[in-house]
N, CA and C atoms as an extended XYZ file, in Angstrom:
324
Properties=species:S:1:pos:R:3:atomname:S:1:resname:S:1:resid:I:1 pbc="F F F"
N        -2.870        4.527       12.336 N   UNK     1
C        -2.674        5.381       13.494 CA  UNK     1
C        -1.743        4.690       14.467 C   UNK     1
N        -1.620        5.364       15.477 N   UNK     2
C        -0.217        4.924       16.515 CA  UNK     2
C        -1.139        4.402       17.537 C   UNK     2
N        -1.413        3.014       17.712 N   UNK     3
C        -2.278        2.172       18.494 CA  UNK     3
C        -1.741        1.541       19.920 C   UNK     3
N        -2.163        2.486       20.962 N   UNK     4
C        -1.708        2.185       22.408 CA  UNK     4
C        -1.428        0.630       22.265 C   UNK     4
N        -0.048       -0.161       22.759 N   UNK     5
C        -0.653       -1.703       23.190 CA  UNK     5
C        -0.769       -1.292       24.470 C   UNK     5
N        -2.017       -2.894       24.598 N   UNK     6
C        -2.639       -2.322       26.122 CA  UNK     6
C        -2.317       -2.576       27.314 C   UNK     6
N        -0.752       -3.296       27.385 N   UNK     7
C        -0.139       -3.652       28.285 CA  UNK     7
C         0.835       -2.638       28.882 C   UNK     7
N         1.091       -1.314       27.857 N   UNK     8
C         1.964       -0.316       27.750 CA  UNK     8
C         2.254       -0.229       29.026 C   UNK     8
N         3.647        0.369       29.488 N   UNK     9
C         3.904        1.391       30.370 CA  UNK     9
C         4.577        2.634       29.839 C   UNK     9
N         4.137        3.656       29.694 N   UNK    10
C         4.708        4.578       28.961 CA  UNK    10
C         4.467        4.752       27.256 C   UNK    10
N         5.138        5.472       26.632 N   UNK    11
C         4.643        5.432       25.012 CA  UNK    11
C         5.280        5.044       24.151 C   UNK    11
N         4.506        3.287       24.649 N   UNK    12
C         4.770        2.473       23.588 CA  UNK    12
C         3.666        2.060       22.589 C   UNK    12
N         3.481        2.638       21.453 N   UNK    13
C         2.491        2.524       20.334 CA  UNK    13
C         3.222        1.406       19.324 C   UNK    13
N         2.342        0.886       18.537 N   UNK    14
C         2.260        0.714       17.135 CA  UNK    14
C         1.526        0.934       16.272 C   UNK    14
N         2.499        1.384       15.436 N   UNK    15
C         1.084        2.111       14.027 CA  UNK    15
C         0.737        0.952       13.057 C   UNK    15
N        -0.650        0.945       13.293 N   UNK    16
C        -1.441       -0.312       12.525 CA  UNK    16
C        -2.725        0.450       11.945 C   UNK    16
N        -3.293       -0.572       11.252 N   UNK    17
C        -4.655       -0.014       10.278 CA  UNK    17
C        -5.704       -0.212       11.495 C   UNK    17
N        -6.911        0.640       11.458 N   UNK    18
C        -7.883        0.551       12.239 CA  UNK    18
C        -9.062        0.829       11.137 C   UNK    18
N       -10.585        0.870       11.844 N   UNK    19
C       -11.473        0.595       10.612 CA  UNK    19
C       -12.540        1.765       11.635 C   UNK    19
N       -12.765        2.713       11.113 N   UNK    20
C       -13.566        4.073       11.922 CA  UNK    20
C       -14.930        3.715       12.325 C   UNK    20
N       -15.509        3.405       13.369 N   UNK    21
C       -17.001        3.041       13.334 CA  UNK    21
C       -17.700        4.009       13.659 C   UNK    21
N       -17.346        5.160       13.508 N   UNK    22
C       -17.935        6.514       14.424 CA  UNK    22
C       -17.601        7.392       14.535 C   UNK    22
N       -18.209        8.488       14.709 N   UNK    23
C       -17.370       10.268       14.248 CA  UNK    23
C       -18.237       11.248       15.231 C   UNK    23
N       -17.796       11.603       16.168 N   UNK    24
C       -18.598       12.230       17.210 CA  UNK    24
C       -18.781       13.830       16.396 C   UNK    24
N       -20.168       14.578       16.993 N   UNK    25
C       -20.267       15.682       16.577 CA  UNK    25
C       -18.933       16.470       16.406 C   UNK    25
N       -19.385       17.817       15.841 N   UNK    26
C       -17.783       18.909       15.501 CA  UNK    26
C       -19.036       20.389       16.039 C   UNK    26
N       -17.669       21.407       16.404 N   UNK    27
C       -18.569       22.194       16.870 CA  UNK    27
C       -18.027       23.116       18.008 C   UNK    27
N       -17.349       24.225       18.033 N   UNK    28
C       -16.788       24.818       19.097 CA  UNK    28
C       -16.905       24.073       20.015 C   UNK    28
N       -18.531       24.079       20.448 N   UNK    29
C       -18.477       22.931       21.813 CA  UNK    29
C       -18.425       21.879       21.833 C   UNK    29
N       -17.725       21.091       21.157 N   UNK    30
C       -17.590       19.508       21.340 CA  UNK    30
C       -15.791       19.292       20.991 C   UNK    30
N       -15.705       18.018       21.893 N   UNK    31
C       -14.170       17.633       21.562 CA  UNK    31
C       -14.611       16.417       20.631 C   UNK    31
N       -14.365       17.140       19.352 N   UNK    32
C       -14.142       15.845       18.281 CA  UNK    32
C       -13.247       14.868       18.562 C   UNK    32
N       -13.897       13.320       18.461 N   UNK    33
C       -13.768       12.168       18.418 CA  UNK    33
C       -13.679       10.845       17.666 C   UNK    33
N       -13.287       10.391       17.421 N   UNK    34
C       -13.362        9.491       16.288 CA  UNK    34
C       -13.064        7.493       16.901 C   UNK    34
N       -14.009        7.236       17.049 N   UNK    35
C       -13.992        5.553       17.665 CA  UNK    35
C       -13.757        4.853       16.477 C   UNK    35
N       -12.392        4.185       16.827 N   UNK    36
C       -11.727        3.261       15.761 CA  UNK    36
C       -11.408        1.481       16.435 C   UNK    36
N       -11.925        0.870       15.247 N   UNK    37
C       -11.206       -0.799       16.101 CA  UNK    37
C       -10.025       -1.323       15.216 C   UNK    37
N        -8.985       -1.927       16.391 N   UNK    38
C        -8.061       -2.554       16.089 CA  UNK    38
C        -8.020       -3.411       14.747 C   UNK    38
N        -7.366       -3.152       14.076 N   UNK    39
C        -7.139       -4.476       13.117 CA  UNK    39
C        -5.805       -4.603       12.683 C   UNK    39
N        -5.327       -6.086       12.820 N   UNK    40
C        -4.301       -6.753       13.023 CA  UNK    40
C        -4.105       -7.607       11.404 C   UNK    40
N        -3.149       -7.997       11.599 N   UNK    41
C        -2.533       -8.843       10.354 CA  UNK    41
C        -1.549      -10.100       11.111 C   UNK    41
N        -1.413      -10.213       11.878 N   UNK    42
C        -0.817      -10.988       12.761 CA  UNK    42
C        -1.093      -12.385       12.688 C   UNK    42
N        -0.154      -13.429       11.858 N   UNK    43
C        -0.026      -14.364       11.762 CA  UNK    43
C        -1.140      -15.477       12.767 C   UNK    43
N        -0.370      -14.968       14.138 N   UNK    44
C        -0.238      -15.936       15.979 CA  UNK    44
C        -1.810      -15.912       15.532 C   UNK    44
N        -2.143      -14.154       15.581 N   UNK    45
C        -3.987      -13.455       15.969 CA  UNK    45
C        -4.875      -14.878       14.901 C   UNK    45
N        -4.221      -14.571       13.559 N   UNK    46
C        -5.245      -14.760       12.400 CA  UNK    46
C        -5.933      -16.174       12.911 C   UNK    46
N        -4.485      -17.065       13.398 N   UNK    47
C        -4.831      -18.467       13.436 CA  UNK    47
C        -5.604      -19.139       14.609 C   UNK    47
N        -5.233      -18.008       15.644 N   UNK    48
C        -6.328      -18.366       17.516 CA  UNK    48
C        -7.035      -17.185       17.384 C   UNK    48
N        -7.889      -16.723       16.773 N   UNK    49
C        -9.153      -15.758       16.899 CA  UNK    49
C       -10.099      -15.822       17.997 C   UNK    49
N        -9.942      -15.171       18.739 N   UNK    50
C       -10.831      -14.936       20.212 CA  UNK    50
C       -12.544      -14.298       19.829 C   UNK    50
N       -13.082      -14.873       20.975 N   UNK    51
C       -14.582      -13.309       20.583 CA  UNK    51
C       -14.336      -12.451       20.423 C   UNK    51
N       -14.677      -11.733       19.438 N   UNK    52
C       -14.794      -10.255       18.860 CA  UNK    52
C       -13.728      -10.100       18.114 C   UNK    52
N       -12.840      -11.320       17.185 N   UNK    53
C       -12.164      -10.857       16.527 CA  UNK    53
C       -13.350      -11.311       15.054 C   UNK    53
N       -13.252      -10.369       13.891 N   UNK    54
C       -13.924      -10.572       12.797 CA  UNK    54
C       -12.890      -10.962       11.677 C   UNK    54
N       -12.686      -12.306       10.849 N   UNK    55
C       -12.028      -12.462       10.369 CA  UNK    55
C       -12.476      -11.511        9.057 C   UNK    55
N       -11.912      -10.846        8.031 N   UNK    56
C       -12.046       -9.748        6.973 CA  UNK    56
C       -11.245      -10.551        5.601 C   UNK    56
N       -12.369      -11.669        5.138 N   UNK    57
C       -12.026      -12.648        4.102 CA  UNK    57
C       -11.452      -11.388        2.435 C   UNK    57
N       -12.441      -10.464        2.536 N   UNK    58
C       -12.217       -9.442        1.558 CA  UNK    58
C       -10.952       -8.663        1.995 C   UNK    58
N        -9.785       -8.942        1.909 N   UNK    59
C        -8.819       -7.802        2.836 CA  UNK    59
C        -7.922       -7.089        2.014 C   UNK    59
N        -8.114       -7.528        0.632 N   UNK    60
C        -7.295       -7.284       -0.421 CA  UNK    60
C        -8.234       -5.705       -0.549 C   UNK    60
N        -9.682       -6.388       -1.040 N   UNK    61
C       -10.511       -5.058       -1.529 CA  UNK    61
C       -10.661       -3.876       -0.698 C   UNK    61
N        -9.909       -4.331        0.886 N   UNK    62
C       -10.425       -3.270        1.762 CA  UNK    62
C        -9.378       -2.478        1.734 C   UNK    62
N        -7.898       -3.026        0.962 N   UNK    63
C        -6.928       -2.015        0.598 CA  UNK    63
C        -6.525       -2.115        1.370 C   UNK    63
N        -5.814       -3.683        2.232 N   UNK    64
C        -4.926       -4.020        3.353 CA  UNK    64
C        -3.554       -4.436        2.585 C   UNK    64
N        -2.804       -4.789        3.647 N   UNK    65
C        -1.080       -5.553        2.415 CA  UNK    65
C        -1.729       -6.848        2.841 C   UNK    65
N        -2.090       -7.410        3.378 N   UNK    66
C        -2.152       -9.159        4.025 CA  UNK    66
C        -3.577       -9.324        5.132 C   UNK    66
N        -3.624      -10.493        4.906 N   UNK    67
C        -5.065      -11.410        6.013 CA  UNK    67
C        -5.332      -10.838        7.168 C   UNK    67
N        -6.467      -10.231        7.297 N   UNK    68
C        -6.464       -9.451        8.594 CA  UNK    68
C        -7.942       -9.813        9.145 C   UNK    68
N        -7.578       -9.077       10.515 N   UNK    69
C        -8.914       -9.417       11.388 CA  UNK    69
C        -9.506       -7.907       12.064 C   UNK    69
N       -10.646       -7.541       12.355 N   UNK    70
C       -10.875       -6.748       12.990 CA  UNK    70
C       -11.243       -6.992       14.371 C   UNK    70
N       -10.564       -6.762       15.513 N   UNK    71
C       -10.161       -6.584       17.015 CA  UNK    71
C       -11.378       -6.275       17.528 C   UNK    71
N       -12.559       -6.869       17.693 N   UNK    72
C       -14.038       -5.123       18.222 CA  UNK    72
C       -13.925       -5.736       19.766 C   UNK    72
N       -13.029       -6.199       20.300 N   UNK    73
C       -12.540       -5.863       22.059 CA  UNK    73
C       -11.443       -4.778       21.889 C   UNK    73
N       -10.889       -4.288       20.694 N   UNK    74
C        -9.585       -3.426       20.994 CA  UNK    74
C       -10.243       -2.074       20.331 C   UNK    74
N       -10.892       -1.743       21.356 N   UNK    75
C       -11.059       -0.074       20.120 CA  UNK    75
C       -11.343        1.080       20.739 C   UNK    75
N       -10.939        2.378       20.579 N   UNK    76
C       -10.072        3.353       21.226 CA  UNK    76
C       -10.543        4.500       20.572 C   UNK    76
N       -11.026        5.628       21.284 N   UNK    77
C       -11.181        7.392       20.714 CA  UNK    77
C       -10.109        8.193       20.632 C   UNK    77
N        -9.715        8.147       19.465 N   UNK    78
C        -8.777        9.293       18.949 CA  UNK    78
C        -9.208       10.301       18.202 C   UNK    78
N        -7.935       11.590       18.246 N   UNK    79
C        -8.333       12.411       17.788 CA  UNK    79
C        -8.454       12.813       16.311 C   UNK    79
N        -8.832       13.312       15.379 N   UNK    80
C        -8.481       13.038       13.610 CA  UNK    80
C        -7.186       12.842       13.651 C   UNK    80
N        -6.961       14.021       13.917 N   UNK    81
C        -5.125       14.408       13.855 CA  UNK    81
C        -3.717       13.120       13.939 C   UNK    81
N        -4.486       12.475       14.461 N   UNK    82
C        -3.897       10.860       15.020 CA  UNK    82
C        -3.834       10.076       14.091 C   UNK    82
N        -5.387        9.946       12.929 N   UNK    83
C        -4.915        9.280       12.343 CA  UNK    83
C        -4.017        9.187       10.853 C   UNK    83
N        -3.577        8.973       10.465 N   UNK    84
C        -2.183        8.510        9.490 CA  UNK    84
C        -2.370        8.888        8.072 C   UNK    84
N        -3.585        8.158        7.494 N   UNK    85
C        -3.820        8.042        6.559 CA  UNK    85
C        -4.748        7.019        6.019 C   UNK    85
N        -5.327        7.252        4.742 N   UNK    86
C        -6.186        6.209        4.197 CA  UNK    86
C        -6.117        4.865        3.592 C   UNK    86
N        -6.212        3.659        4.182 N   UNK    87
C        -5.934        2.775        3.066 CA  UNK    87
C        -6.758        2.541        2.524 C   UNK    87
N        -8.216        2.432        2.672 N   UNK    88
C        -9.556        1.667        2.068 CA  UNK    88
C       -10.766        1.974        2.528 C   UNK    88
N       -11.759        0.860        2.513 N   UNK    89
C       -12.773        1.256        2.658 CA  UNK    89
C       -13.384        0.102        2.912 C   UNK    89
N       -14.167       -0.431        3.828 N   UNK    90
C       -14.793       -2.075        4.193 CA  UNK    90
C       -17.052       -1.126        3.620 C   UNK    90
N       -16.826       -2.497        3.229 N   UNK    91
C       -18.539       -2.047        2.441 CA  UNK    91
C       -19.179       -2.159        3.753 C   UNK    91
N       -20.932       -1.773        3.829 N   UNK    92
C       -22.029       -1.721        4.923 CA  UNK    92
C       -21.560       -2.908        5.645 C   UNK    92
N       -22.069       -3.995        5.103 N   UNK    93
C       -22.363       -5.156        5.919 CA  UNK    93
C       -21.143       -5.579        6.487 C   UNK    93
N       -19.792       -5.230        6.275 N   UNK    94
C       -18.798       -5.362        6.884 CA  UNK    94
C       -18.915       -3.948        8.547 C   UNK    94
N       -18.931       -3.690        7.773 N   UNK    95
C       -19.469       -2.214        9.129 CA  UNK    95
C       -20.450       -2.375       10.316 C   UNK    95
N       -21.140       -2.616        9.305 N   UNK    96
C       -22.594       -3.395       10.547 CA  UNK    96
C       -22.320       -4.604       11.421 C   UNK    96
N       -21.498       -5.250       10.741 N   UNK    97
C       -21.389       -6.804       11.812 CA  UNK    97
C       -20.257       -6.187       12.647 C   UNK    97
N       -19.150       -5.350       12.419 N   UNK    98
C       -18.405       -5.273       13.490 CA  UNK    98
C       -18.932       -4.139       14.995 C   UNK    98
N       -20.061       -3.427       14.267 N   UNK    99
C       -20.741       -2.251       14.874 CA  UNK    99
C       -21.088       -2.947       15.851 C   UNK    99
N       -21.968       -4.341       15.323 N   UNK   100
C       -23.158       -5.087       15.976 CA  UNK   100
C       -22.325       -6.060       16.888 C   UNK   100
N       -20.904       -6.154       16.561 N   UNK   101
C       -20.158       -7.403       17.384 CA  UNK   101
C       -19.611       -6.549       18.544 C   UNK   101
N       -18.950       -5.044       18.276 N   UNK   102
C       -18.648       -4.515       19.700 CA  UNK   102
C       -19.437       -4.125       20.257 C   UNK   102
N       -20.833       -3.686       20.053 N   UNK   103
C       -22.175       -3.394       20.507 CA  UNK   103
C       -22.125       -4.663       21.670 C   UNK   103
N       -22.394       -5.862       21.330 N   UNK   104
C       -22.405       -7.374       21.447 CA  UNK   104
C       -21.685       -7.550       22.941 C   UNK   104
N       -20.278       -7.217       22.531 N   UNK   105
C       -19.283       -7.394       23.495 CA  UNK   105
C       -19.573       -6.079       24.880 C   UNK   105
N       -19.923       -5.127       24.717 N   UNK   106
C       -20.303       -4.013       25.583 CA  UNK   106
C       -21.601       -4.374       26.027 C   UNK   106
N       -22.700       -4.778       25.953 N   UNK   107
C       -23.574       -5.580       26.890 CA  UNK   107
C       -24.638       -4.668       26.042 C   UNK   107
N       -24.764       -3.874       24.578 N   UNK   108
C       -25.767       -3.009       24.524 CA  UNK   108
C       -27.083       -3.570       24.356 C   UNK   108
């Protein structure tokens, strides 16, 4: 998807892979939603990993091109329509620890 950077002024995106943790109801009355976290491939990122970045040792199987991390301080509600396309798929326990790490970081 086309991923606000968060320093933007104006619309400056980059389209990067994100990993879906969430799918808000559908329903005349609801504005469908979809909560996605950042994930990066970024050399600088991989090697100074901050809190809440999840390093993703499996990144091949998750159907990435290269070493990536999942961002759970960078993550953003978009609409389906936004996003791009499919690369993969990260198993439960990959899901759960990043669920449980931006949970973590949001004070839940």
């Amino acid at each position: 998807m086309a991923f606000p950077f968060s320093d933007a002024q104006g619309e400056n995106f980059i389209k990067r892979p994100v990993l879906i943790l969430g799918v808000s109801p559908t329903g005349p009355e609801q504005d469908e939603r979809i909560l996605v976290a950042q994930i990066t491939g970024s050399p600088d990122r991989l090697a100074n990993l901050k809190q809440g970045d999840l390093l993703l040792p499996q990144w091949q199987a998750f159907g990435l091109l290269r070493p990536s991390a999942i961002r759970c301080r960078k993550l953003y509600s978009c609409a389906p329509r936004e996003l791009l396309r499919v690369f993969g798929a990260v198993d439960g326990q990959t899901l759960t620890s990043v669920r449980n790490e931006a949970c973590a970081l949001a004070g839940c």
